[in-house]
VOPAGU-2260 file (C-alpha; in pm, 1 decimal, decimal comma):
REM VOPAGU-2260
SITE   aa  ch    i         X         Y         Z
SITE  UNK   A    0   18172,1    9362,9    5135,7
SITE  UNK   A    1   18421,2    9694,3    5150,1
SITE  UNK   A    2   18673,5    9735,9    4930,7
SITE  UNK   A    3   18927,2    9779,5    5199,8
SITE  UNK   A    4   19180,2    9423,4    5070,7
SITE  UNK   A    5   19420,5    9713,7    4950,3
SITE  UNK   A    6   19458,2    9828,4    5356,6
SITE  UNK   A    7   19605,3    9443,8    5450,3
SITE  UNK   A    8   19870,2    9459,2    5659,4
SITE  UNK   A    9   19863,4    9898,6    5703,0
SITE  UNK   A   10   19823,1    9981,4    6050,2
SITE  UNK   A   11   19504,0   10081,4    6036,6
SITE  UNK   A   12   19254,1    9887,6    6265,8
SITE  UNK   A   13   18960,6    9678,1    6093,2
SITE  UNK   A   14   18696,9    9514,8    6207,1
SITE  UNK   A   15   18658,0    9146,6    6107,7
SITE  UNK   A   16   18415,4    9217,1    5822,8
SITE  UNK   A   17   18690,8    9442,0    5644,2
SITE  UNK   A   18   18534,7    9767,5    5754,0
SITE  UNK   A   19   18786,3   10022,2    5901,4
SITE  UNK   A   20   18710,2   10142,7    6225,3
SITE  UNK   A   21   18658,1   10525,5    6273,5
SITE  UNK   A   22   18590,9   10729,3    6569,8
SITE  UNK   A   23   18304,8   10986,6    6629,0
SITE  UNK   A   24   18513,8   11256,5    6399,1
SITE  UNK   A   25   18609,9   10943,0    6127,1
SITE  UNK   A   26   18945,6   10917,5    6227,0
SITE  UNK   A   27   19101,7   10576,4    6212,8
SITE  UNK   A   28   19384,3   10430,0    6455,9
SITE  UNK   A   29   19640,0   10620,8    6223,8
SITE  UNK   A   30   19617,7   10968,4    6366,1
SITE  UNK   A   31   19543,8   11237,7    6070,5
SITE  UNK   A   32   19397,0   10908,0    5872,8
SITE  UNK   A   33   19043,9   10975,2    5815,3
SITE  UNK   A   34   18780,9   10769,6    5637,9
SITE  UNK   A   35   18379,0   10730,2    5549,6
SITE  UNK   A   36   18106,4   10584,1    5396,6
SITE  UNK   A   37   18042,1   10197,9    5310,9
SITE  UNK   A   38   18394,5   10097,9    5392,2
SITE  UNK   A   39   18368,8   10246,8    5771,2
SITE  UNK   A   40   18179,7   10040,2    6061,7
SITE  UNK   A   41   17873,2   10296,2    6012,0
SITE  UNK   A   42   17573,7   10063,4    6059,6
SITE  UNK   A   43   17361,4   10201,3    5828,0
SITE  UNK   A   44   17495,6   10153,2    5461,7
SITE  UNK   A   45   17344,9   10442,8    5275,8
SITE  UNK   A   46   17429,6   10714,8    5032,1
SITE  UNK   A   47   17293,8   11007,4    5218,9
SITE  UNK   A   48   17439,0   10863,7    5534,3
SITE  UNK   A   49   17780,5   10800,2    5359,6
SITE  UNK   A   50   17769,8   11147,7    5226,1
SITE  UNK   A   51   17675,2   11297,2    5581,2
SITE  UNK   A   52   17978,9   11031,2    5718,6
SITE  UNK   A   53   18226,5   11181,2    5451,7
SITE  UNK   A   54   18099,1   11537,3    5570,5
SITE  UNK   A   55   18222,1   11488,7    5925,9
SITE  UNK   A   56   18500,3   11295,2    5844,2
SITE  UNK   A   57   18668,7   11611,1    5664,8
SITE  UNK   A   58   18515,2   11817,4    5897,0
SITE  UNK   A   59   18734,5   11624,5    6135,4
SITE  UNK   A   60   19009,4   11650,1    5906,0
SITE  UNK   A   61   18988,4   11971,0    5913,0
SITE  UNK   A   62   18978,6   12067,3    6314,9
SITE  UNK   A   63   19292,1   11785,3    6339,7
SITE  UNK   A   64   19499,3   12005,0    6096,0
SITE  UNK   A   65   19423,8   12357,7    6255,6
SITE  UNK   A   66   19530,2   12204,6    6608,3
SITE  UNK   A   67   19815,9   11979,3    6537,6
C-alpha cells in the first residue's frame, strides 16, 4: 500500500490503489510535479527499479526546468 493518504484531495491524479500516476518522464497531472518509486503505478515494485524510476523522474525534472 503507498503512502500517498497525505496527497487526498491535491490535484494530482491517482489510481484507485493510491498510487500516483506518472508519465514516461515521471511527471504527474500537476505539470513540474514529478514522482517515483513504490508510490508511482510502476508495475514492478523494486529497489533498483525505484532507484532507476527516481533517476528518470529528475532527469525529467530536469529537461522540464531548462525548457519552461
Amino acid at each position: 500500500v503507498p503512502n500517498t493518504e497525505w496527497l487526498k484531495g491535491s490535484p494530482i491524479e491517482m489510481s484507485p490503489r493510491g498510487e500516483i500516476i506518472v508519465d514516461a518522464h515521471g511527471m504527474t497531472s500537476v505539470p513540474g510535479v514529478f514522482a517515483a518509486g513504490d508510490v508511482t503505478t510502476v508495475p514492478y515494485k523494486q529497489i533498483i527499479i525505484a532507484m532507476g524510476e527516481g533517476a528518470k523522474a529528475s532527469l525529467g525534472a530536469f529537461d522540464y526546468l531548462i525548457r519552461n
